[in-house]
N, CA, C and O atoms as a GROMACS GRO file, in nm:
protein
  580
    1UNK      N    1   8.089  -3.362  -2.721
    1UNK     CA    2   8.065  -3.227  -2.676
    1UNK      C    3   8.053  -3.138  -2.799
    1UNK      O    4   8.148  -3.140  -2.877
    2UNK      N    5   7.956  -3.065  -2.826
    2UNK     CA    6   7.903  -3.027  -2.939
    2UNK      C    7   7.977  -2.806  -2.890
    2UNK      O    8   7.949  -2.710  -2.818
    3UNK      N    9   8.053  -2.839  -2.970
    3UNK     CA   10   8.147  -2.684  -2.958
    3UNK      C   11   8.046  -2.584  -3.048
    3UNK      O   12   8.030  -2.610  -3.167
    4UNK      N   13   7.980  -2.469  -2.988
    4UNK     CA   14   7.988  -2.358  -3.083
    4UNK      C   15   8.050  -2.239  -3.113
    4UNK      O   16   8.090  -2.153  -3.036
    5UNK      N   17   8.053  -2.243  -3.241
    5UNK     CA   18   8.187  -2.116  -3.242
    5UNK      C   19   8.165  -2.015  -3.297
    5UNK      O   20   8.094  -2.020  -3.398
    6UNK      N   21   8.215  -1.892  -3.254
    6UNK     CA   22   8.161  -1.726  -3.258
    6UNK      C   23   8.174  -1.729  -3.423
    6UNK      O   24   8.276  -1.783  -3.464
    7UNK      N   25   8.091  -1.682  -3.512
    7UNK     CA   26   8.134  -1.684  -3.662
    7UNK      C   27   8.196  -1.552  -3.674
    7UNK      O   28   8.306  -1.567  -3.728
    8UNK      N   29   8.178  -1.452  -3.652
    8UNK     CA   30   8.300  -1.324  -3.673
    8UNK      C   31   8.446  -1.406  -3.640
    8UNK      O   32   8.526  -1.390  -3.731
    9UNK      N   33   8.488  -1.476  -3.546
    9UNK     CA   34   8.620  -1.506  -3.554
    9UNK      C   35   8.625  -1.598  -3.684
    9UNK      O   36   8.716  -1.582  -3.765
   10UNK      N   37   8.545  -1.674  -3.699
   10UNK     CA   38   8.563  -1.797  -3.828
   10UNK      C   39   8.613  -1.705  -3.943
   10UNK      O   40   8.726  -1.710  -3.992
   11UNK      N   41   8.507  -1.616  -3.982
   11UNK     CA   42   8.524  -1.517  -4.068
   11UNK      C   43   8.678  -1.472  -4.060
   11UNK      O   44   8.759  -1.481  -4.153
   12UNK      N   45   8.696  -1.436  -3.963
   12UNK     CA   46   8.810  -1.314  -3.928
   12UNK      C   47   8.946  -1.405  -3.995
   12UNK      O   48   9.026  -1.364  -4.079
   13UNK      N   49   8.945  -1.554  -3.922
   13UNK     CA   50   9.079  -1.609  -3.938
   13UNK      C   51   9.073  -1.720  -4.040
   13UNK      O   52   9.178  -1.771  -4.080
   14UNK      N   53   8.954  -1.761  -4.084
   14UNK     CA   54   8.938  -1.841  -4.185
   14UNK      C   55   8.884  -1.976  -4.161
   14UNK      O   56   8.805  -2.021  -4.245
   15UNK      N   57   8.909  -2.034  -4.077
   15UNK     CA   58   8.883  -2.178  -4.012
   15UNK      C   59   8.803  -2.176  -3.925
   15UNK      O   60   8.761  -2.074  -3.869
   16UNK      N   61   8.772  -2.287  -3.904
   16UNK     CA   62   8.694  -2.303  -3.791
   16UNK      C   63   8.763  -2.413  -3.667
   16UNK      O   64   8.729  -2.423  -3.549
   17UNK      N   65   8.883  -2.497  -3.753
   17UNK     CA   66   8.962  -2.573  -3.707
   17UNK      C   67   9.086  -2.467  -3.635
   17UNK      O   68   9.152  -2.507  -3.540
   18UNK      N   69   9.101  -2.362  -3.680
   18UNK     CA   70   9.200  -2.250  -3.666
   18UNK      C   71   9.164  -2.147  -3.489
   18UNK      O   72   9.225  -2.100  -3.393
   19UNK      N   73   9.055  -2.159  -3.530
   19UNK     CA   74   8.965  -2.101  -3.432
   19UNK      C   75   8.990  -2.158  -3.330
   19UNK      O   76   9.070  -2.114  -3.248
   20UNK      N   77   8.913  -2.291  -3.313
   20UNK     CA   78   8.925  -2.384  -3.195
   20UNK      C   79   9.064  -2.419  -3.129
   20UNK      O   80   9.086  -2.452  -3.012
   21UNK      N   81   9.166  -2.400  -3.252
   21UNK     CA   82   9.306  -2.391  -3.181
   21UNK      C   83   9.345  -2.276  -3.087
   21UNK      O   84   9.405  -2.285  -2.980
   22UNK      N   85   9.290  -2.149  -3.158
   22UNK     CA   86   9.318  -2.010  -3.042
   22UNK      C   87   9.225  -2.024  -2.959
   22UNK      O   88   9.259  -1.987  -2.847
   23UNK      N   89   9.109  -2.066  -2.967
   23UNK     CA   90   9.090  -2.057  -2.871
   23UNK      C   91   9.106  -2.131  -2.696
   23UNK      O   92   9.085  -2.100  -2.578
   24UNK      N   93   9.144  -2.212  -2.756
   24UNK     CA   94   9.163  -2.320  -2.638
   24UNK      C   95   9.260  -2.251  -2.571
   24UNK      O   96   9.242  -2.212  -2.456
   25UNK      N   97   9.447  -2.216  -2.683
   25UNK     CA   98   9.553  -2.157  -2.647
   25UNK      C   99   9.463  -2.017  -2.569
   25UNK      O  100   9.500  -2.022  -2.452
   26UNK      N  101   9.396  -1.938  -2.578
   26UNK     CA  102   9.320  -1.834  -2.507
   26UNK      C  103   9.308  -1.826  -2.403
   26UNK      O  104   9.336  -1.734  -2.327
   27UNK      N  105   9.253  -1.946  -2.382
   27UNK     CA  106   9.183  -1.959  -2.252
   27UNK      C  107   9.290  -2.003  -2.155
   27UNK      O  108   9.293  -1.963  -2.038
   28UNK      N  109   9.406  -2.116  -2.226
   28UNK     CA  110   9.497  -2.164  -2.130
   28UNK      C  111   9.602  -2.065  -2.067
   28UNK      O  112   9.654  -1.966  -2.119
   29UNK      N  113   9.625  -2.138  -1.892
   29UNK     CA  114   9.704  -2.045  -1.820
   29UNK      C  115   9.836  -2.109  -1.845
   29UNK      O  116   9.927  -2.062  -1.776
   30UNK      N  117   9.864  -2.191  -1.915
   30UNK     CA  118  10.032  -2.253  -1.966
   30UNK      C  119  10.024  -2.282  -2.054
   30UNK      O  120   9.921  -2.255  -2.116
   31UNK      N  121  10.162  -2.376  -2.129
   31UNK     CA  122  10.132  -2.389  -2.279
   31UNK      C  123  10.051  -2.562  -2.290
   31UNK      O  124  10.064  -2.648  -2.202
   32UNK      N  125  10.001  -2.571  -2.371
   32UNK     CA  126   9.967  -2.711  -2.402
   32UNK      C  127  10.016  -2.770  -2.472
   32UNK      O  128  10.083  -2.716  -2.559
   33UNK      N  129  10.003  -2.942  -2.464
   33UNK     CA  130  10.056  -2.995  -2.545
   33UNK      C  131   9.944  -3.001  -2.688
   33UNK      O  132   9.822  -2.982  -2.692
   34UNK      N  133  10.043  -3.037  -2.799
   34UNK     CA  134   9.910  -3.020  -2.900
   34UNK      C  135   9.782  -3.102  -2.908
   34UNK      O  136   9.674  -3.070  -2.958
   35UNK      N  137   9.831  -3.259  -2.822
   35UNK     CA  138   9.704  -3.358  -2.803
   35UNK      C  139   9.627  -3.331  -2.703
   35UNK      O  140   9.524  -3.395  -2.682
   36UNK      N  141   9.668  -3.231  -2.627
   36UNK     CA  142   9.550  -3.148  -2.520
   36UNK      C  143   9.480  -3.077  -2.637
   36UNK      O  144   9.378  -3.130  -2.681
   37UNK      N  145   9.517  -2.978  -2.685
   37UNK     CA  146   9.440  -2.890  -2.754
   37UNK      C  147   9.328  -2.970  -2.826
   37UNK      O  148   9.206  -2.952  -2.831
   38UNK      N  149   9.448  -3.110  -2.907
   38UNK     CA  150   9.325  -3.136  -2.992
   38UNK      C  151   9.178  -3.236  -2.858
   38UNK      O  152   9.059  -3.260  -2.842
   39UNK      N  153   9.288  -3.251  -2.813
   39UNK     CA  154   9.098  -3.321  -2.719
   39UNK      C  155   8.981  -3.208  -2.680
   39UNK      O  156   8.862  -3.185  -2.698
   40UNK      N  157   9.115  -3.149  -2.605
   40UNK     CA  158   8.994  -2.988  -2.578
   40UNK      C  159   8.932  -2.932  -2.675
   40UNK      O  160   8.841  -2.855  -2.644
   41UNK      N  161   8.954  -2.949  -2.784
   41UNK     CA  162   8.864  -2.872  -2.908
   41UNK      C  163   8.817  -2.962  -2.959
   41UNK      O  164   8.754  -2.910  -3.052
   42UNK      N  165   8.800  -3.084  -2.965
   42UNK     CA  166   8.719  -3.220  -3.002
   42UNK      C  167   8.802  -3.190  -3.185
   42UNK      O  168   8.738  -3.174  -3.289
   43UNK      N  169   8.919  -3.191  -3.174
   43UNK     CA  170   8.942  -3.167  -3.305
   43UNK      C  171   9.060  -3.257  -3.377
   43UNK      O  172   9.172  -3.216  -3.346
   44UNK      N  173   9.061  -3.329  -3.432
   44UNK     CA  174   9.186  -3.427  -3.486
   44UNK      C  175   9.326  -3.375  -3.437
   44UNK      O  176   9.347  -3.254  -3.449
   45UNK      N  177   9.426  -3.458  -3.382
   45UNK     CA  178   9.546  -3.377  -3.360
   45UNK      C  179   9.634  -3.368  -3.461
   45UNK      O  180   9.741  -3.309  -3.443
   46UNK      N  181   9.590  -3.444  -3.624
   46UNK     CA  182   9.681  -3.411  -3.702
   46UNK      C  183   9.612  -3.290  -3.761
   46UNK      O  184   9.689  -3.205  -3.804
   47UNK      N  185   9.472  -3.262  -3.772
   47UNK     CA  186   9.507  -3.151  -3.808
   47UNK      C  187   9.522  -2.950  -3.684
   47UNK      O  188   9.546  -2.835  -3.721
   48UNK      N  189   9.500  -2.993  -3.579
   48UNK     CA  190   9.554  -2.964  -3.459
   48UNK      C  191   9.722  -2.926  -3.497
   48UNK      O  192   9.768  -2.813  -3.480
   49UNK      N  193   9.811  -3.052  -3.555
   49UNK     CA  194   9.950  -2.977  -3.515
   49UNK      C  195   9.940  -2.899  -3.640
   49UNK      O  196   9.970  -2.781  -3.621
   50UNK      N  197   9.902  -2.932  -3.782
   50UNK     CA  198   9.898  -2.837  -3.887
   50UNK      C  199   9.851  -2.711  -3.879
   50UNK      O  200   9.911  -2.627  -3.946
   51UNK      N  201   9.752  -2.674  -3.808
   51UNK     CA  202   9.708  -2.528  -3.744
   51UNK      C  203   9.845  -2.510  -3.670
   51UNK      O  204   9.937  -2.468  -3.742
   52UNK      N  205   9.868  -2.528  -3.568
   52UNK     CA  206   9.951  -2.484  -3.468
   52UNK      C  207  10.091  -2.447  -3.546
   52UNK      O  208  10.155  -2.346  -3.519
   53UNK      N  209  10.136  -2.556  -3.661
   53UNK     CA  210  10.259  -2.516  -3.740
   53UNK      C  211  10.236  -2.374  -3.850
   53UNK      O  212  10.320  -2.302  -3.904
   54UNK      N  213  10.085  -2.371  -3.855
   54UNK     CA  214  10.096  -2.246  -3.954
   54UNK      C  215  10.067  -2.150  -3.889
   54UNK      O  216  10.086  -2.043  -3.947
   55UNK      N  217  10.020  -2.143  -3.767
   55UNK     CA  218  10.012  -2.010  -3.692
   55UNK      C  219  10.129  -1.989  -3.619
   55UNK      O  220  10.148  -1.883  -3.560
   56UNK      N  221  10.224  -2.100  -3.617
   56UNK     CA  222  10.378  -2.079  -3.561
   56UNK      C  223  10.446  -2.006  -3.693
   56UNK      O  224  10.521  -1.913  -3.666
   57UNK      N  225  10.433  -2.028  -3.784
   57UNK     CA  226  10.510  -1.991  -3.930
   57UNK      C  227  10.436  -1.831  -3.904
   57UNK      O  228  10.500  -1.726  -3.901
   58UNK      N  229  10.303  -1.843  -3.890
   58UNK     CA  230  10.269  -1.634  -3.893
   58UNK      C  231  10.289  -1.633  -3.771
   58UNK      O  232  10.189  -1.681  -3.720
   59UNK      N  233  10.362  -1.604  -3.694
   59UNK     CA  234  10.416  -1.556  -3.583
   59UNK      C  235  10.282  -1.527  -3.449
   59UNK      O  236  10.303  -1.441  -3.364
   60UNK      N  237  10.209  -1.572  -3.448
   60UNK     CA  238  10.048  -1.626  -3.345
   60UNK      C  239  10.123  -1.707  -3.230
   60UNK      O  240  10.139  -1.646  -3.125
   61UNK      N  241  10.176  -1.854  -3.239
   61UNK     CA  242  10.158  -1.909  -3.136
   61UNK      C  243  10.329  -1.963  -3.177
   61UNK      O  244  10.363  -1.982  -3.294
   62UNK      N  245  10.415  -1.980  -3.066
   62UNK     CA  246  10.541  -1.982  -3.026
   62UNK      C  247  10.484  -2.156  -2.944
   62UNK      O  248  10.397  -2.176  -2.859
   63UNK      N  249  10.608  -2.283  -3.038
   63UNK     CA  250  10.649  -2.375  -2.959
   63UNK      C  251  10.755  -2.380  -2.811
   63UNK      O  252  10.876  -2.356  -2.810
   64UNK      N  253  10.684  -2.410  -2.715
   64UNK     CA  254  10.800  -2.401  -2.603
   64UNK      C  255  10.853  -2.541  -2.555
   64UNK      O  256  10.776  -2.624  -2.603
   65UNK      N  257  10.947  -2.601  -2.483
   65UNK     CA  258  10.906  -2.663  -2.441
   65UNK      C  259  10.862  -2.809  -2.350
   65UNK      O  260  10.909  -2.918  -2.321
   66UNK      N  261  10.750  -2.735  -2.331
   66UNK     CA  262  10.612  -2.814  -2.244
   66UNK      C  263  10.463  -2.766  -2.328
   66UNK      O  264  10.359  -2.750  -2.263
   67UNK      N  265  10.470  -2.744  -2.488
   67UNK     CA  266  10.383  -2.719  -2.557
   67UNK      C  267  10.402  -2.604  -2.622
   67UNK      O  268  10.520  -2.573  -2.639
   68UNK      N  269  10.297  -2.512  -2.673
   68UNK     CA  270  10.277  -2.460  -2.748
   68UNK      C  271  10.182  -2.353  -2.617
   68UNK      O  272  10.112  -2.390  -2.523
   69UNK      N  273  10.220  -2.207  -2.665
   69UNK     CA  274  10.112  -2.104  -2.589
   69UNK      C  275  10.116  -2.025  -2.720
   69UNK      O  276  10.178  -2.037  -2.826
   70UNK      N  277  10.008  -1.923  -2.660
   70UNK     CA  278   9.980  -1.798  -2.765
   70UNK      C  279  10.113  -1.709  -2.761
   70UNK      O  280  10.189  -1.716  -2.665
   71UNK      N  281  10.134  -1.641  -2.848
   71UNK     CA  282  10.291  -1.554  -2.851
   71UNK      C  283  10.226  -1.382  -2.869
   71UNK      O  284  10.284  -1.284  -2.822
   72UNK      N  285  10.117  -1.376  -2.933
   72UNK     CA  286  10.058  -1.266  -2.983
   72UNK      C  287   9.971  -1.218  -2.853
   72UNK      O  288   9.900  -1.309  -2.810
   73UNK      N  289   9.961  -1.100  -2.784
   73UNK     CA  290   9.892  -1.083  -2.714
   73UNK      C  291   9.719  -1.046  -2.738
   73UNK      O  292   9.617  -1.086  -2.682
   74UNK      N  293   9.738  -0.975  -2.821
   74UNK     CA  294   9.647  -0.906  -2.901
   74UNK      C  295   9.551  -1.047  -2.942
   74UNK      O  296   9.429  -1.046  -2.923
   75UNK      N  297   9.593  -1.115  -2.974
   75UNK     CA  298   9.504  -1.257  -3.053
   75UNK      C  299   9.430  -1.288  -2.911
   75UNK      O  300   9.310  -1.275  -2.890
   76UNK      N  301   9.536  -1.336  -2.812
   76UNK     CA  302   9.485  -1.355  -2.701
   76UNK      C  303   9.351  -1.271  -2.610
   76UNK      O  304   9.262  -1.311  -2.536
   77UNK      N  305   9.392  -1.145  -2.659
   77UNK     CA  306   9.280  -1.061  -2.590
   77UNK      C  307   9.168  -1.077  -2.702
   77UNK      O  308   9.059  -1.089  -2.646
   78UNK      N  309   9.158  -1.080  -2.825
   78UNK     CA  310   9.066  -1.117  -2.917
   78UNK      C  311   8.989  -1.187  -2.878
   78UNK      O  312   8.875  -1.165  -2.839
   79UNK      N  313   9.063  -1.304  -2.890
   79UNK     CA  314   8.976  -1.442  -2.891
   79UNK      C  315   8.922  -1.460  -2.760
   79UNK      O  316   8.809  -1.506  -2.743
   80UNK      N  317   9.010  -1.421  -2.653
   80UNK     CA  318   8.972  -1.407  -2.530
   80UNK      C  319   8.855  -1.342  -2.502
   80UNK      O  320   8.815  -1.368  -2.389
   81UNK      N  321   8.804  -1.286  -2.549
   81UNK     CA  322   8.717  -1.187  -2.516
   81UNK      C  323   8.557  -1.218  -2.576
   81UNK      O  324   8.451  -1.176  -2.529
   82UNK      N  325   8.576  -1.305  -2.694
   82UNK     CA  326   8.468  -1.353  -2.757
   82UNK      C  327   8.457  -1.537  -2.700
   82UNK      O  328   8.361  -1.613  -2.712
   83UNK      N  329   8.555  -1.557  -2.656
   83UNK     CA  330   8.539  -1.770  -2.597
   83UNK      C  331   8.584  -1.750  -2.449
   83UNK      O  332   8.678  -1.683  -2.406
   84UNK      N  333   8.482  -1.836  -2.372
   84UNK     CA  334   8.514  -1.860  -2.228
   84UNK      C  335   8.536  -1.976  -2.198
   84UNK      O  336   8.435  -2.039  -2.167
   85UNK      N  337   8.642  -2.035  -2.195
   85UNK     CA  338   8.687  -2.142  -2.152
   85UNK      C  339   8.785  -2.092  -2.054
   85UNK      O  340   8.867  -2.001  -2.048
   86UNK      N  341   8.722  -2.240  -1.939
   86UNK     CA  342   8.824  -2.219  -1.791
   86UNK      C  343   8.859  -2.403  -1.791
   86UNK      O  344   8.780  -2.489  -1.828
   87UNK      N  345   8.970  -2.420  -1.750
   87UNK     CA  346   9.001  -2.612  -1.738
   87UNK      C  347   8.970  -2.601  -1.558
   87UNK      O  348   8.954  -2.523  -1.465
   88UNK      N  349   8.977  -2.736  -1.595
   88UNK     CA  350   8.970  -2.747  -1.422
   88UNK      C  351   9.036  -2.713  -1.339
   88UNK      O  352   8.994  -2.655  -1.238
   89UNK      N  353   9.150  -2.741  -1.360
   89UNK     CA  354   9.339  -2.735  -1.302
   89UNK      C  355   9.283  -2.540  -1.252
   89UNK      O  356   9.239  -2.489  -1.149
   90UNK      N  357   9.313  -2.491  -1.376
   90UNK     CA  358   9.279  -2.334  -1.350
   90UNK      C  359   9.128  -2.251  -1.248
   90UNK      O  360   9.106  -2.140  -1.201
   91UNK      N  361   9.062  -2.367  -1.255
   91UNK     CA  362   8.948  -2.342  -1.168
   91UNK      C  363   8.957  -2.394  -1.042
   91UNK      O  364   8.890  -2.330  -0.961
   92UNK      N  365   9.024  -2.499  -0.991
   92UNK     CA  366   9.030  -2.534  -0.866
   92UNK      C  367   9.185  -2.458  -0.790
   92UNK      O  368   9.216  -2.468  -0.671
   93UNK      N  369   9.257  -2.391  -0.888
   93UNK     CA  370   9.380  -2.343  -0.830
   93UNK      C  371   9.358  -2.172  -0.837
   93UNK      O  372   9.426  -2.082  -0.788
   94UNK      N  373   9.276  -2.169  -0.892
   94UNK     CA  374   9.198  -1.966  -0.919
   94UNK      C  375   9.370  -1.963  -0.997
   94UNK      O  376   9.446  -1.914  -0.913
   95UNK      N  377   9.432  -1.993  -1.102
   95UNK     CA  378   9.565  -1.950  -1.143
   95UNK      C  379   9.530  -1.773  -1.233
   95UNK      O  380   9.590  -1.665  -1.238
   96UNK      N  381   9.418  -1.824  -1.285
   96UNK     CA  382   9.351  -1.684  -1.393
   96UNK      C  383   9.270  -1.602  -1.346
   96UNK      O  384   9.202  -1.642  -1.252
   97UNK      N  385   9.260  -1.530  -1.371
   97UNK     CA  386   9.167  -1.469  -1.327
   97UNK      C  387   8.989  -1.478  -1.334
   97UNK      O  388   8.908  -1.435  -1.252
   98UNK      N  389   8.955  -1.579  -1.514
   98UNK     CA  390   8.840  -1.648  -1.507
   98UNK      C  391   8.856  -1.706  -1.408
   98UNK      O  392   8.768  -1.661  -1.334
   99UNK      N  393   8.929  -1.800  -1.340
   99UNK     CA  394   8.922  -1.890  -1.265
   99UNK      C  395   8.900  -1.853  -1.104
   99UNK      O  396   8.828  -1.904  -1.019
  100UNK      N  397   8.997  -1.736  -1.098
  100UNK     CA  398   8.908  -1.666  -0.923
  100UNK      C  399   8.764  -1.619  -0.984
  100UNK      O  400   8.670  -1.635  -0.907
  101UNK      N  401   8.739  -1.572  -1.091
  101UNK     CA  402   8.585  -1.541  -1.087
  101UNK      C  403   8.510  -1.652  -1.089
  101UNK      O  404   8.422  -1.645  -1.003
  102UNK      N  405   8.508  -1.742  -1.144
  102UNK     CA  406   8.418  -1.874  -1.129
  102UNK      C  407   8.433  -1.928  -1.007
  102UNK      O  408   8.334  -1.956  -0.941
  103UNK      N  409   8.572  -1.951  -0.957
  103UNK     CA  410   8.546  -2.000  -0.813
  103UNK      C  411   8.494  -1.898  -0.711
  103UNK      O  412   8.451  -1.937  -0.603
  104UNK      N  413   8.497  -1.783  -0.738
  104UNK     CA  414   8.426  -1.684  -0.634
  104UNK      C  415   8.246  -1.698  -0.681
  104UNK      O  416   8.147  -1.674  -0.613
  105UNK      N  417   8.255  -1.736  -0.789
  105UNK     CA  418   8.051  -1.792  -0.829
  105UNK      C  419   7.996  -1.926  -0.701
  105UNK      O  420   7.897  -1.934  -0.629
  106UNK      N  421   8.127  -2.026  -0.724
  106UNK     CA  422   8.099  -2.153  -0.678
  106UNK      C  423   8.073  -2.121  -0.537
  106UNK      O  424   7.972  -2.167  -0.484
  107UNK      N  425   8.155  -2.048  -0.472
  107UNK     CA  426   8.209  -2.051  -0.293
  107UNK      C  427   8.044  -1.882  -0.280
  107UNK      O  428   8.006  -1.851  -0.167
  108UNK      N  429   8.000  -1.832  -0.368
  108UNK     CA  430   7.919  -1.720  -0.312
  108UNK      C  431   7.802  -1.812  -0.315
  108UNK      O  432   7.708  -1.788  -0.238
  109UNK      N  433   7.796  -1.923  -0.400
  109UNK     CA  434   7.646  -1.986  -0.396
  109UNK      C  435   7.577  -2.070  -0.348
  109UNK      O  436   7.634  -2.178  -0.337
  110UNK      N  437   7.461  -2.068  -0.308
  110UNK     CA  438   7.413  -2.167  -0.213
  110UNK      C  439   7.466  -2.329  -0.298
  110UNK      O  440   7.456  -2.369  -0.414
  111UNK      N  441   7.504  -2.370  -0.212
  111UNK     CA  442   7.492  -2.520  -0.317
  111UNK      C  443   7.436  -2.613  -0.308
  111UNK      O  444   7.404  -2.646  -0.194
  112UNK      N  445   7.410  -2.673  -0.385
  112UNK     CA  446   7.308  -2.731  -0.442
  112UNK      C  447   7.252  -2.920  -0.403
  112UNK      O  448   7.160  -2.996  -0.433
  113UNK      N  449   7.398  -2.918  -0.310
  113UNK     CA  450   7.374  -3.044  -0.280
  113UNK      C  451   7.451  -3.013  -0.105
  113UNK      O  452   7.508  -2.908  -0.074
  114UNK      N  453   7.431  -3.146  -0.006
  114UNK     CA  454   7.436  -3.070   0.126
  114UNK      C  455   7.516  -3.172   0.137
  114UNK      O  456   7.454  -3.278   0.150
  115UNK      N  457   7.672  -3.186   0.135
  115UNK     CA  458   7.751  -3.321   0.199
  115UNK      C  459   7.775  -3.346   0.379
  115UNK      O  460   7.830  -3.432   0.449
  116UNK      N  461   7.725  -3.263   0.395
  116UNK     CA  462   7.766  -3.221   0.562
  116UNK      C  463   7.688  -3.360   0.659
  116UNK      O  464   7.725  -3.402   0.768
  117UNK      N  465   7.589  -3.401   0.589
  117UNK     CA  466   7.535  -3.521   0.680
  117UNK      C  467   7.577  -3.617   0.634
  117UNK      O  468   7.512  -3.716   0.668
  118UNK      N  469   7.690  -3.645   0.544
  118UNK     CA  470   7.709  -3.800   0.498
  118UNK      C  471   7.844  -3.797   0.556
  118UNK      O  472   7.906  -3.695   0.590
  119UNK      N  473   7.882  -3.915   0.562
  119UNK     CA  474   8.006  -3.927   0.668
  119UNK      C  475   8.041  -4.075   0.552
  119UNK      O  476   7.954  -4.140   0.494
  120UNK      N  477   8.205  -4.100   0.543
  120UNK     CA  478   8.253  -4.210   0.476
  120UNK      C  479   8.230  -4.330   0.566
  120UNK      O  480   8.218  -4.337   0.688
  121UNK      N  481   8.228  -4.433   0.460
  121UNK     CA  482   8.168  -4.563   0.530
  121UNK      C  483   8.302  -4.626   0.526
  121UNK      O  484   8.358  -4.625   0.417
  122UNK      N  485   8.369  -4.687   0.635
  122UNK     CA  486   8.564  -4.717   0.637
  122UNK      C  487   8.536  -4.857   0.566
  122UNK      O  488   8.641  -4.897   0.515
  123UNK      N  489   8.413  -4.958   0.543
  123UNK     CA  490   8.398  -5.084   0.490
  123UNK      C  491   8.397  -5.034   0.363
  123UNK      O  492   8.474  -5.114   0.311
  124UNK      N  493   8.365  -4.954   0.271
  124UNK     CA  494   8.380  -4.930   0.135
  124UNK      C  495   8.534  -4.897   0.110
  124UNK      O  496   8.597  -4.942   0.015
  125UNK      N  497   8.594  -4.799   0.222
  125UNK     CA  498   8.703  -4.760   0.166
  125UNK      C  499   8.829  -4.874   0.207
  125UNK      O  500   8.941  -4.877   0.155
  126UNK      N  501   8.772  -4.972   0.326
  126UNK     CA  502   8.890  -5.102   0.294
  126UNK      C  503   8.869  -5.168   0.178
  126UNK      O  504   8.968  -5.216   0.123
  127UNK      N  505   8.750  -5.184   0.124
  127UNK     CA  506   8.745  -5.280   0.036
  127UNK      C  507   8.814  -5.209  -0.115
  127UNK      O  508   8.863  -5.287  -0.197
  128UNK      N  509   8.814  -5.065  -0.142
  128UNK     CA  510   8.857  -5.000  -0.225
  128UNK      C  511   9.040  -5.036  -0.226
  128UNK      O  512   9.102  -5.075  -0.325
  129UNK      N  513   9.099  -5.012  -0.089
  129UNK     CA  514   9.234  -5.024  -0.016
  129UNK      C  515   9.286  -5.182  -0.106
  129UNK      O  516   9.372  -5.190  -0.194
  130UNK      N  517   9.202  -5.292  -0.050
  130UNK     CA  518   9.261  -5.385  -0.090
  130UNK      C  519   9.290  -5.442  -0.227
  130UNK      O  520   9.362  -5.535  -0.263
  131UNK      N  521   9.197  -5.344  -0.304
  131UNK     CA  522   9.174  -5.377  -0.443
  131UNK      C  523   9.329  -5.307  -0.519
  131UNK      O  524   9.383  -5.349  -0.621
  132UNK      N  525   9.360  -5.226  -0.458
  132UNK     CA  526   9.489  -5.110  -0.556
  132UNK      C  527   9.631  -5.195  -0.454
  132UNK      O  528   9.747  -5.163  -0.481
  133UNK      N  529   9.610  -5.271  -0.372
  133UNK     CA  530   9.704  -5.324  -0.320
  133UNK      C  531   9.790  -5.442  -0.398
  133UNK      O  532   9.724  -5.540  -0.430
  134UNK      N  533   9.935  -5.442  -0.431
  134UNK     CA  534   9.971  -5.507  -0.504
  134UNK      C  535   9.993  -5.677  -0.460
  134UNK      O  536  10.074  -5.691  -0.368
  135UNK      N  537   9.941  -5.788  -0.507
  135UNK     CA  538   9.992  -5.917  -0.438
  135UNK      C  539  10.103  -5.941  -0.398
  135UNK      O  540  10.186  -5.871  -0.455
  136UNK      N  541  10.157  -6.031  -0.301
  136UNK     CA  542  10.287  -6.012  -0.294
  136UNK      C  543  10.360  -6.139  -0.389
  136UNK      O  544  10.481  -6.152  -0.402
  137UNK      N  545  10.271  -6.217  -0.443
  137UNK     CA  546  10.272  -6.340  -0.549
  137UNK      C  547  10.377  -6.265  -0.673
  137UNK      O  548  10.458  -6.330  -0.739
  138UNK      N  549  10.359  -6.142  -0.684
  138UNK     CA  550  10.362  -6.034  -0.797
  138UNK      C  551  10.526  -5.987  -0.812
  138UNK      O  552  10.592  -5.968  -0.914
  139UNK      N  553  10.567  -5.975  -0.664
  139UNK     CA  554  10.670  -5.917  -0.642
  139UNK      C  555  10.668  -5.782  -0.612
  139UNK      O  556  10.565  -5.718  -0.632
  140UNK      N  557  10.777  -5.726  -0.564
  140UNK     CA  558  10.798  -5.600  -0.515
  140UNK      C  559  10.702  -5.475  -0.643
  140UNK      O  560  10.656  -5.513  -0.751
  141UNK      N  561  10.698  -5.382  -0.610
  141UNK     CA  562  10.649  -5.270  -0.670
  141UNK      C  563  10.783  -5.185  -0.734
  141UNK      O  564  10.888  -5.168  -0.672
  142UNK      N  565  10.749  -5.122  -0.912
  142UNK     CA  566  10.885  -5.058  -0.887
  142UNK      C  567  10.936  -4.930  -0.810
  142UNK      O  568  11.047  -4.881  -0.834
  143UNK      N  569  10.854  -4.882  -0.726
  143UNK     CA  570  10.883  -4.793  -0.594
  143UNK      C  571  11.005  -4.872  -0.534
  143UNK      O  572  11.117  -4.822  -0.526
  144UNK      N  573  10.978  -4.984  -0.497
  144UNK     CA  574  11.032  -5.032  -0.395
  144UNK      C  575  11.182  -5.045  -0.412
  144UNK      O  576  11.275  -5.020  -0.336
  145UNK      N  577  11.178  -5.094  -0.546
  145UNK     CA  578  11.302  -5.162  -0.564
  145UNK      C  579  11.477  -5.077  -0.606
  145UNK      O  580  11.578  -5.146  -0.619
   0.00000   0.00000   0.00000
């Protein structure tokens, strides 16, 4: 996934690796872990936690935890304001407010594909059933036990 990134922020904060860290933290409605960030920004997570430790040292982003969020509001409305990123989680639950606006795009628009005449076929979904079913050769499941 080929990221482009606003160059006034590059400028502004120095990195471009720095960048992709706020911005991800920006966009997110909780904190992340740092190997989220770094997947979401297609960006190494060692150097992912080294951003995150020096913008924790300038007082930007606060470890909690269940990750790391933005601590600075102001950064947040910054960066926020120039990168649009929404995750899925936040788009199928409207938690943000990007996220009621995109899902109010999805639900106002005609769409684009019509599922209403296809109906599930129950021979695909036994044969799916028996496949995740554990042998009993195997022994109990550790649910069970």
């Amino acid at each position: 996934m080929a990221i482009h990134l606003d160059k006034g922020l590059v400028a502004l904060f120095g990195s471009e690796t720095r960048v992709s860290v706020l911005a991800v933290l920006a966009g997110a409605s909780r904190p992340f872990t740092g190997y989220r960030v770094a997947k979401i920004s297609g960006v190494q997570p060692i150097k992912v936690y080294s951003e995150l430790r020096r913008l924790r040292d300038a007082g930007f982003v606060r470890e909690v935890p269940s990750g790391w969020e933005l601590s600075d509001p102001q950064v947040r409305r910054l960066v926020g304001d120039r990168v649009r990123i929404v995750w899925s989680e936040d788009w199928e639950t409207g938690e943000t407010e990007r996220g009621r606006r995109a899902e109010k795009v999805v639900t106002e628009s005609r769409p684009w594909f019509d599922t209403s005449r296809y109906a599930p076929n129950p021979a695909v979904a036994a044969r799916y059933a028996k496949e995740i079913e554990r042998p009993p050769e195997k022994g109990p499941s550790r649910k069970t036990r």
